[in-house]
C-alpha positions as CSV (number, residue, x, y, z in Angstrom):
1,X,8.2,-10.2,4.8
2,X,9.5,-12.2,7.5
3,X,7.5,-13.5,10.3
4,X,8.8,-11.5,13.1
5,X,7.7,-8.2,11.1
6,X,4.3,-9.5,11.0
7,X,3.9,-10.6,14.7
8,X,4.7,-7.0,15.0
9,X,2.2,-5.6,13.1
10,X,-0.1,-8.1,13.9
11,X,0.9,-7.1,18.1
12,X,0.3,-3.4,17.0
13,X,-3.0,-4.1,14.7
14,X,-4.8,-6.3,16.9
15,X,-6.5,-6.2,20.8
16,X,-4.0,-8.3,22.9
17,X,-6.7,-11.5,23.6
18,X,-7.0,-11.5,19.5
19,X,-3.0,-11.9,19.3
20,X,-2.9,-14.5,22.0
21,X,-5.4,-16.4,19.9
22,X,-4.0,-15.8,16.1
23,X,-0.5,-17.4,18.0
24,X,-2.2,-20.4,19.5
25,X,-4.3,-20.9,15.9
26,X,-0.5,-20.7,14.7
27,X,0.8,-23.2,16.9
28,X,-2.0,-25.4,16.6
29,X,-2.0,-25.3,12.8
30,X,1.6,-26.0,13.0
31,X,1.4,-29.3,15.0
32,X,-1.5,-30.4,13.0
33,X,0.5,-29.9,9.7
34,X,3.0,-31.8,11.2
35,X,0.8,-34.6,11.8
36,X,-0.5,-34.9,8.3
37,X,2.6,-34.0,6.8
38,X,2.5,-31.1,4.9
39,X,4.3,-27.7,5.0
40,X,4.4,-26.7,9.0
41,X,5.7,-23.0,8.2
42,X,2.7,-21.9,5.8
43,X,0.6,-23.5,8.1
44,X,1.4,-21.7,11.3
45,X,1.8,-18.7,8.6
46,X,-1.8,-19.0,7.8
47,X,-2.7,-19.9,11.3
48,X,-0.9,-16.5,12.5
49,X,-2.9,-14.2,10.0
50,X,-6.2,-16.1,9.9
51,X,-7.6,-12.8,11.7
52,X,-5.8,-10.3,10.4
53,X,-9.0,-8.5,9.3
54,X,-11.4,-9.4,12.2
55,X,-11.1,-5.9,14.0
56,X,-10.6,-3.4,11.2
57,X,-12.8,-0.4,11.4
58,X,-15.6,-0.3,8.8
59,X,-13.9,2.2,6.3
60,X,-10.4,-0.3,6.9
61,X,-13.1,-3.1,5.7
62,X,-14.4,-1.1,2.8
63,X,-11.0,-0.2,1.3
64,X,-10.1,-3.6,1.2
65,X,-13.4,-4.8,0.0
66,X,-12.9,-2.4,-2.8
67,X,-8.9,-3.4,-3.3
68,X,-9.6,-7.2,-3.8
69,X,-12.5,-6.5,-5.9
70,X,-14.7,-8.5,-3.1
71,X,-18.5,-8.4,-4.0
72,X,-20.1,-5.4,-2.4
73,X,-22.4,-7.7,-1.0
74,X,-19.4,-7.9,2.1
75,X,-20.0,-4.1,2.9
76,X,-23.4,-4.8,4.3
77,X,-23.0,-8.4,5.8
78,X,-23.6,-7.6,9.7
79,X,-21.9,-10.4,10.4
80,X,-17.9,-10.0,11.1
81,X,-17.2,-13.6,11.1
82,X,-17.9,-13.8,7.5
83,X,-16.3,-11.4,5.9
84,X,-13.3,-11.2,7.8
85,X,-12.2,-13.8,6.4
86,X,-12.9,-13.1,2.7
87,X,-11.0,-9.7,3.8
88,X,-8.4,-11.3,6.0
89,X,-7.5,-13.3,2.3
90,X,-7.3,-10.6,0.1
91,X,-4.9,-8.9,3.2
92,X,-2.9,-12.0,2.6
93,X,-2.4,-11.7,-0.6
94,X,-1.7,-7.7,-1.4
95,X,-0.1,-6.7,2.0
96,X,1.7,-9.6,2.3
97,X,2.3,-11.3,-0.8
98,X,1.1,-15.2,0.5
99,X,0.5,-17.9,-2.2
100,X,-3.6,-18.7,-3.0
101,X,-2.9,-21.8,-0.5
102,X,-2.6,-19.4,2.5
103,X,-5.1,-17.3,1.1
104,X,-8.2,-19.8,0.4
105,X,-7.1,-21.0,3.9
106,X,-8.0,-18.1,5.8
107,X,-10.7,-17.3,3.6
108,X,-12.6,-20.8,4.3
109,X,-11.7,-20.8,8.4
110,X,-15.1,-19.6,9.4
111,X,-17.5,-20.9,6.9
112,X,-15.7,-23.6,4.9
113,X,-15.8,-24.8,1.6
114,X,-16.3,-28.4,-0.6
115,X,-12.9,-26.9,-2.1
116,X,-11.0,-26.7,1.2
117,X,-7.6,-28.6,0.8
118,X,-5.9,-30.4,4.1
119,X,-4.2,-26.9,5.1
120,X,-7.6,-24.9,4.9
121,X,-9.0,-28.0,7.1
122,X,-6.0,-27.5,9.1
123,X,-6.8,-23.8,9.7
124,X,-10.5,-24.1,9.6
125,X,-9.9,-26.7,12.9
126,X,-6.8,-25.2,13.9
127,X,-9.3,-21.6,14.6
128,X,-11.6,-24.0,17.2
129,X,-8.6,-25.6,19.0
130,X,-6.0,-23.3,19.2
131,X,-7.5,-21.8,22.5
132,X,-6.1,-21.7,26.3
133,X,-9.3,-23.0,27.3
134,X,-11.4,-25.2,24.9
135,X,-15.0,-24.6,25.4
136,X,-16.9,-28.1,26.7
137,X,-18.7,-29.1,23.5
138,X,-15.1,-28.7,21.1
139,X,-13.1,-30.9,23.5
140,X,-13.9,-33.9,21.7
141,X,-12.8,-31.8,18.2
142,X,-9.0,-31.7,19.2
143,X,-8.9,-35.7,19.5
144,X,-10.6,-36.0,16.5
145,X,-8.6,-33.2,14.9
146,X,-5.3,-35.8,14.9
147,X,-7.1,-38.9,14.1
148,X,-9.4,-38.1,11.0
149,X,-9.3,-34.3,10.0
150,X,-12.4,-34.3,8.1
151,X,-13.9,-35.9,10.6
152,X,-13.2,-33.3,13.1
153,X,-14.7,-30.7,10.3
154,X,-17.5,-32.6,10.2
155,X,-18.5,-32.5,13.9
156,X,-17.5,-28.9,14.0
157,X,-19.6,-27.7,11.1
158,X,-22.6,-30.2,12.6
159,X,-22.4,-28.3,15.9
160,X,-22.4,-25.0,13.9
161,X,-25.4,-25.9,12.0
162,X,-27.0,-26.5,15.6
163,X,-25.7,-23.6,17.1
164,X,-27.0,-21.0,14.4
165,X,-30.6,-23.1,14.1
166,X,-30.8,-22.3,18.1
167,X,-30.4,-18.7,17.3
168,X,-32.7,-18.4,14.2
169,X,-29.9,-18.0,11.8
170,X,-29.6,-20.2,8.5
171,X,-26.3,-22.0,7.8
172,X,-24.3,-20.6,4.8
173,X,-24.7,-22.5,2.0
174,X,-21.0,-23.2,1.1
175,X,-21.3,-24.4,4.6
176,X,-23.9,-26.5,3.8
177,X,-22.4,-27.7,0.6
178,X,-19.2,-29.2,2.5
179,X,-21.5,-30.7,5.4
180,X,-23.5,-32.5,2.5
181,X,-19.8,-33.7,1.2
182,X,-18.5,-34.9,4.5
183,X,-21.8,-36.6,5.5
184,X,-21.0,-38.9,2.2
């Protein structure tokens, strides 16, 4: 499928503010790739579809919980920003035929993952920055982001860890796993 079908889907399929962002996450992902010098096009692929799941209805959620086999555990998580992405990647993959590098991308952008490669870094950063307006306390993440990407990761997932300790919530522990590996 070529890209300009799926903007099309993705302009009919998601709320116009969640477009505008999944193009900036493209573009953003796109100049980072170019920076490090990998493969710009299934970076702003992955950048583009990184939320393809994050507004599906619940029964939209279940039947693709249930097509990629995804642990039924995902049917009761509250919380969208998990498993849209573990949905989002199994979208990727049947409805759209992307290789497991595009996948485990969007899959890791909201938690991460010790196993993230440079493009799920990419997209995982490429998710914060890829704004109109950068809230205050990321600004410092899109320097970062073209000077040392896993250092950039590393002050995202540290603000993260603050962010859901202010609000009660425990940190995920694959998100805990990779912040133990970047603090090395």
């Amino acid at each position: 499928m070529d890209i300009e079908t799926i903007k099309g889907e993705l302009k009919k399929s998601l709320s116009p503010k969640r477009y505008n962002h999944s193009i900036l996450v493209a573009e953003e992902a796109k100049s980072l790739a170019k920076h490090y010098h990998i493969n710009e096009d299934k970076a702003y692929l992955a950048g583009l579809i990184h939320d393809v799941a994050k507004e599906l209805t619940e029964e939209e959620n279940i039947y693709w919980i249930e097509k990629g086999k995804l642990s039924k555990n995902l049917e009761n998580k509250e919380n969208i920003n998990i498993k849209h992405a573990d949905i989002g990647a199994v979208i990727a993959k049947e409805k759209y035929n992307l290789d497991d590098d595009i996948c485990n991308a969007i899959k890791y952008h909201t938690i991460g993952n010790k196993n993230m490669d440079l493009l799920a870094k990419i997209i995982y950063i490429a998710d914060k920055i890829g704004r109109e307006k950068i809230p205050e306390a990321l600004k410092p993440v899109k320097e970062l982001a073209y000077q040392n990407i896993n250092k950039a990761l590393l002050y995202c997932l540290e603000k993260q860890k603050i962010r859901l300790k202010e609000k009660g919530i425990k940190i995920h522990d694959d998100t805990e796993e990779l912040l133990k590996e970047l603090q090395k």
